[in-house]
N, C-alpha and C positions, 0 to 999 in steps of 0.2 A: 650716507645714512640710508639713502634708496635699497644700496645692495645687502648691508645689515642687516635692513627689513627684512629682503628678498630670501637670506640664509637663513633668519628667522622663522620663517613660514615656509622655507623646504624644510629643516631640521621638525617643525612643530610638525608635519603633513606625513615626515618618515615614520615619526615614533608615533603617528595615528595607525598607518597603516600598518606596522610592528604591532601594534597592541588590536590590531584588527584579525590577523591576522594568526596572531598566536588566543586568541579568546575561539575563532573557528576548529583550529588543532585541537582546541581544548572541547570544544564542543563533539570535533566530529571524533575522536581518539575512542579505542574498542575500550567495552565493560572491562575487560582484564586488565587493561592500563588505566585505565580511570579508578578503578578499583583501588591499585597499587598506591597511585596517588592521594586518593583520599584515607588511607592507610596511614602513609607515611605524615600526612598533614596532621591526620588527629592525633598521632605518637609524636610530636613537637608540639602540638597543642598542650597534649597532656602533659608532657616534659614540664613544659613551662610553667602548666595552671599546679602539677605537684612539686614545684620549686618554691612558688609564691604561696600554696598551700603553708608550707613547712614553713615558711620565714617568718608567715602571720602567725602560725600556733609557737613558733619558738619563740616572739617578743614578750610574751606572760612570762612564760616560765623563766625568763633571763631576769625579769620586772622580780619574780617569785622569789630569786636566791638572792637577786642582789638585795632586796627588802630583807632578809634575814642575814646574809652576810654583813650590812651594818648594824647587826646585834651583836654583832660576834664578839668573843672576850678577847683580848690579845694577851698572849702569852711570850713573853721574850726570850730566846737563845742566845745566850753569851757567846763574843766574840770568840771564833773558836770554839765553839764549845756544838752538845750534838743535844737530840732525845731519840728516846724510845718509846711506844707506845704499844699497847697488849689487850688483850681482853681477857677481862677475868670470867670466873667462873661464875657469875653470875647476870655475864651478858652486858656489863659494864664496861665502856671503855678509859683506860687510864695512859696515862703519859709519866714518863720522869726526863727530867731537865739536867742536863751535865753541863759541865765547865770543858774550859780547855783543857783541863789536867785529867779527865774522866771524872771530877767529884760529883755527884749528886747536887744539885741544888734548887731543887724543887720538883715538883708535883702534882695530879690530880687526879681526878675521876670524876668521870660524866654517866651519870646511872641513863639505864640502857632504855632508849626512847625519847630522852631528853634534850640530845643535841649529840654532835658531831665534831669529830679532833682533825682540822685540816691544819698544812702547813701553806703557807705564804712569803713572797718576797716584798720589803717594808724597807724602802731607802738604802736599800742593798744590802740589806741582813735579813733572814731566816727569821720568824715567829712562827709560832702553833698560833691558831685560830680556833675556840672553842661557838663552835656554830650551834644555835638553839632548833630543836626540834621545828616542823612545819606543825602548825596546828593541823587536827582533823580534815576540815575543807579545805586549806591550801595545799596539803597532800594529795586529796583526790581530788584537787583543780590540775596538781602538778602530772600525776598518774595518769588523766584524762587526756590530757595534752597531750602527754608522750604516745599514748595511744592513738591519737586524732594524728599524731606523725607519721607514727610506722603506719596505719591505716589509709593515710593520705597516698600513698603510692599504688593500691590497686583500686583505690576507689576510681584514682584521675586516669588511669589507665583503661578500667573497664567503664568509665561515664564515658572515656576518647572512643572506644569501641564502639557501642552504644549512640551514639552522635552521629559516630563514622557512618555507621548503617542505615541510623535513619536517614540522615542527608545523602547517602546513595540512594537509597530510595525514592527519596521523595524526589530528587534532581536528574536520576539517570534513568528512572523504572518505572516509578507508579503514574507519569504520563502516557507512556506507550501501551502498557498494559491497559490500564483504564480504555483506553482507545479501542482497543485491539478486540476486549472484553464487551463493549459498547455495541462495535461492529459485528460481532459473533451471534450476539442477541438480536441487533436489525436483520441480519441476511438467516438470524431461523427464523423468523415475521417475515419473509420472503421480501424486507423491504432492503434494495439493492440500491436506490435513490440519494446515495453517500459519496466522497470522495474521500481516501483515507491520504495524508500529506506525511512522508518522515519526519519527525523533528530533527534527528542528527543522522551523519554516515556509520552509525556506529551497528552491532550486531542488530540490537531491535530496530531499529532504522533500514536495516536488511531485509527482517523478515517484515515489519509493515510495507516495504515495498511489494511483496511476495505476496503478504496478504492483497494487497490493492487490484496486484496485476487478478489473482484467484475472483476476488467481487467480480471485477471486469469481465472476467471472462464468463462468470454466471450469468451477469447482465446481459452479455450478448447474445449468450446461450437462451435466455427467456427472451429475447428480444426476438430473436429468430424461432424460438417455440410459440410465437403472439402470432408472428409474421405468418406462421406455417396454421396454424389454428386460425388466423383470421382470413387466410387466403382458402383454406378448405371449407370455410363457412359462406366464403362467396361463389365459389366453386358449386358445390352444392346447391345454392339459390341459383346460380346460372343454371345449374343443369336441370334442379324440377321446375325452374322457367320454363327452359327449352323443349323439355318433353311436355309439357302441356298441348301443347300444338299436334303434335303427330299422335297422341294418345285421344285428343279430343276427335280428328280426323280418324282413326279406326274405329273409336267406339258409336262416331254416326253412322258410318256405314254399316256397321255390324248390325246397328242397328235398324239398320235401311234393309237389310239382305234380311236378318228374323223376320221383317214382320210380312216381307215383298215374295219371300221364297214360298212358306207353304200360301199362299194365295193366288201364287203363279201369275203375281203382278211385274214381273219383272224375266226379260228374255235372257237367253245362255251369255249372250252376247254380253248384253248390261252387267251382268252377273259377273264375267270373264273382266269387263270392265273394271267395277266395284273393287273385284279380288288384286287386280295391277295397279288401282290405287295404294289398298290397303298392305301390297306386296310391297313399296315404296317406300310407304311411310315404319313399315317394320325395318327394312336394309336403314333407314334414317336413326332408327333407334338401337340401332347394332353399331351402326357409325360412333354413334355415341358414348353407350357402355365401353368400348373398344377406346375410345379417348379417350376417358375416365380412368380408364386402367395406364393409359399411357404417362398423364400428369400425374400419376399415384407417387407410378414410379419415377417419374422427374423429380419428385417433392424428397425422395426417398435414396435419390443418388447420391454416391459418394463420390465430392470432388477430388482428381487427382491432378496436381499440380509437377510440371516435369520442363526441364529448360527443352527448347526450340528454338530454333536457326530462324531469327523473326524474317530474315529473306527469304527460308524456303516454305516459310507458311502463308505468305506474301504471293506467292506464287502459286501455291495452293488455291487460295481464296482468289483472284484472278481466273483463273481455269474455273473454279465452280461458278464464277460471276455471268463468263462468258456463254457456258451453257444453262443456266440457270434463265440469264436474262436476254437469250436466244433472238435476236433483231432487233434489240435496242442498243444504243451507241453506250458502254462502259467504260470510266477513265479511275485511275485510284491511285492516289499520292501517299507516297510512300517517306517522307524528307520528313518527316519526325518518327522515324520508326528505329528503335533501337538495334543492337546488334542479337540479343536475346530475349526471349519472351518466357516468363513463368508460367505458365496455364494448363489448364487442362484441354490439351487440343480437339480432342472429341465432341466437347462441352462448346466451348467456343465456336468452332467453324459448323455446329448444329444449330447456333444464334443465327450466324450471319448467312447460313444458307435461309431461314426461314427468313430474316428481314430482308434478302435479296428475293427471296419469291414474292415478299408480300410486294416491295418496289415494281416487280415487274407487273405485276398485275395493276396497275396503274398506272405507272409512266409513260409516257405520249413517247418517247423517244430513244431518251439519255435518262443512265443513272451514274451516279459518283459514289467513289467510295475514298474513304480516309482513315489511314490505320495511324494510331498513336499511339508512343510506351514513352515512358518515366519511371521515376524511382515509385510511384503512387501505383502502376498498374499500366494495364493496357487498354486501350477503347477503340471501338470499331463507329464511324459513323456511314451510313446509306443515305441518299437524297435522290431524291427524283425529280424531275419536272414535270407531275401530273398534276392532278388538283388540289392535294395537300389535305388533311385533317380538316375534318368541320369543326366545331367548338365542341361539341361534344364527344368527339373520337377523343381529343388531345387530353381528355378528362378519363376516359373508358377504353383507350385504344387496348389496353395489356390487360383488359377486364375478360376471364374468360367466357367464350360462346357469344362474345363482342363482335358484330356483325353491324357498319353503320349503313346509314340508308344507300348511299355511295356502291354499296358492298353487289358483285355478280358471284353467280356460279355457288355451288353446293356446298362448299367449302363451311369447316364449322366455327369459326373465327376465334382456333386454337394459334395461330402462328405466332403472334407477340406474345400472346401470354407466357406459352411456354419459356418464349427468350426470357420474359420478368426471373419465372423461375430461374434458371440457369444463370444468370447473371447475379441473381440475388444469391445464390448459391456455389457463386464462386468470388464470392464477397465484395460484387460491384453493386450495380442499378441500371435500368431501362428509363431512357427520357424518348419521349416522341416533339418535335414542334414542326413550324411549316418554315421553307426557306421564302426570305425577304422576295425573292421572284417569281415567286410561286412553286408549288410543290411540296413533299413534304420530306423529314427527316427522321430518323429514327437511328438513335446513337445510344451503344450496346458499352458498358463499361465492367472490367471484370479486374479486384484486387487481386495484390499480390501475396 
């Protein structure tokens, strides 16, 4: 009984998955076959609905003769014997009655409109049937039928056509479209905040993928038009921050030198003085413009992406480490590092030279490096053993003209930032944090 069950419930599990299985074919199957099919369904539909059509309007009219054929007169033919029947010339129809010997033996006439001369078979003899006219209406009850027959055949054929179409439509088209239509109108409202899902693997299932991948790509596209408009908006507030300071510092002196000169309060010297300040703070504000132009065109670069021999850029980045970070101890693990690397190598090793300068200017010693690729991308991590990010670098380190208190020497606290861009711009990200022993981290990630 057990194993009965058992065949019972694989057999019931097959024909799930059979009917599972073919409703998907059915689903995912292109407009041109599904087409075909609903075609051929509504042409047996129709078949059959102008079959039963005909059979219902034929049972009247059978109802219609057989109700006048039991009026009928019966007329006998002798054994052996014949008739003939003619129409005369006034539209009457008449019969004469023979014997077996050809005699004449009877006759009639049915005036014309009146009825009808059939023959019949009656016990297995031959009689004429003298059939009485249809009245009026069960003439054009009978006339109407017969029309409602021959008529039945392209009505059931173009109502199956007509069916066909709309249930393509409604089943195979006016989902996706609607969709499609829906989405065309959101992304011209510039609203990209959508996901668009195929219903089926079928052609419009094609191009809504086609459309989805297109949204997406706008999206990222404004996403990086936000990124690049909200980075130039901080950019800008960094910079008429920063020139506050050096602007405010010439325009006191200047102002010191007006009012000092013609009063001849102030000697060559002071003056020579005055002027080496205010020479200072002008190369300070050259500095500046000069960067400004330089993250322009960082903002403005075109990533090129190119296969490299991840061991000999491995080796690359080692030689820049070793001069770069000149009297400090460098080590770099290299054991998750693929055999090729995608990237823009120019772009890339202009990252990790500038997170290998910003390391060394702080590391008490030792710096580490750690290079890592995947199918995701490649990432570069720097670490030091110096003091690490206060709580507010780790917030502002990639902020540019970001300078923390910690911060020596003239430098204009462009180095991260610019990694941000370039990173962002070769479709990674810049994370800063501080290592568990102190020190800090700064790890460069760049897509593929």
């Amino acid at each position: 009984m057990g194993e009965v069950t058992r065949l019972f419930r694989l057999a019931r599990e097959r024909a799930r998955q059979r009917r599972t299985e073919a409703r998907r074919l059915w689903r995912n199957m292109s407009l041109r076959t599904a087409f075909i099919w609903y075609v051929l369904i509504a042409a047996v539909l129709a078949t059959a609905a102008c079959m039963l059509f005909i059979k219902l309007l034929d049972e009247p009219r059978i109802a219609l003769y057989r109700k006048y054929a039991e009026l009928a007169e019966e007329v006998e033919i002798p054994e052996g014997g014949s008739y003939r029947n003619y129409v005369t010339t006034d539209g009457s129809e008449a019969y004469i009655i023979f014997n077996s010997e050809g005699e004449a033996v009877g006759g009639g006439e049915v005036p014309y409109g009146e009825g009808k001369i059939e023959i019949g078979l009656v016990d297995g003899r031959f009689s004429l049937f003298i059939r009485p006219a249809y009245s009026q209406r069960d003439l054009w009850l009978s006339r109407f039928l017969g029309i409602m027959q021959v008529a039945s055949l392209p009505i059931c054929y173009l109502g199956g056509l007509i069916l066909c179409a709309l249930a393509f439509w409604r089943r195979r088209l006016r989902g996706p479209i609607v969709e499609l239509e829906r989405a065309s109108a959101r992304i011209a409202q510039n609203d990209l905040a959508f996901r668009l899902e195929p219903r089926r693997a079928d052609e419009l299932g094609r191009l809504t993928e086609s459309f989805e991948t297109m949204r997406s790509s706008l999206e990222t596209g404004w996403r990086d038009l936000w990124a690049q408009m909200e980075e130039r908006r901080r950019l800008n507030a960094a910079f008429a921050h920063d020139l506050r300071t050096p602007l405010t510092v010439l325009k006191g002196h200047a102002d010191m030198l007006c009012e000092s000169l013609p009063a001849g309060a102030v000697s060559r010297e002071e003056a020579a003085d005055e002027l080496a300040v205010m020479r200072s703070h002008i190369a300070r504000l050259e500095n500046y413009v000069d960067a400004m132009g330089r993250l322009q065109r960082l903002e403005d670069a075109e990533i090129h992406r190119e296969s490299v021999p991840a061991r000999a850029f491995a080796e690359d980045t080692a030689d820049s480490a070793r001069i770069i970070c000149a009297g400090l101890e460098t080590s770099m693990d290299t054991e998750k590092l693929g055999e090729t690397l995608y990237i823009d190598a120019e772009a890339v090793m202009q990252v990790l030279e500038n997170i290998l300068s910003n390391a060394s200017r702080y590391a008490k010693s030792r710096v580490w490096i750690e290079l890592t690729s995947n199918g995701e991308g490649f990432s570069a991590s720097v670490s030091d053993d110096g003091p690490g990010f206060a709580a507010e670098a780790l917030a502002k380190a990639a902020n540019p003209f970001y300078k923390g208190r910690e911060s020596t020497g003239e430098h204009l606290g462009l180095g991260l930032n610019i990694c941000d861009i370039l990173t962002r711009r070769h479709g990674g990200s810049l994370t800063v944090s501080n290592r568990p022993g102190g020190g800090a981290v700064v790890t460069a990630r760049f897509g593929v």
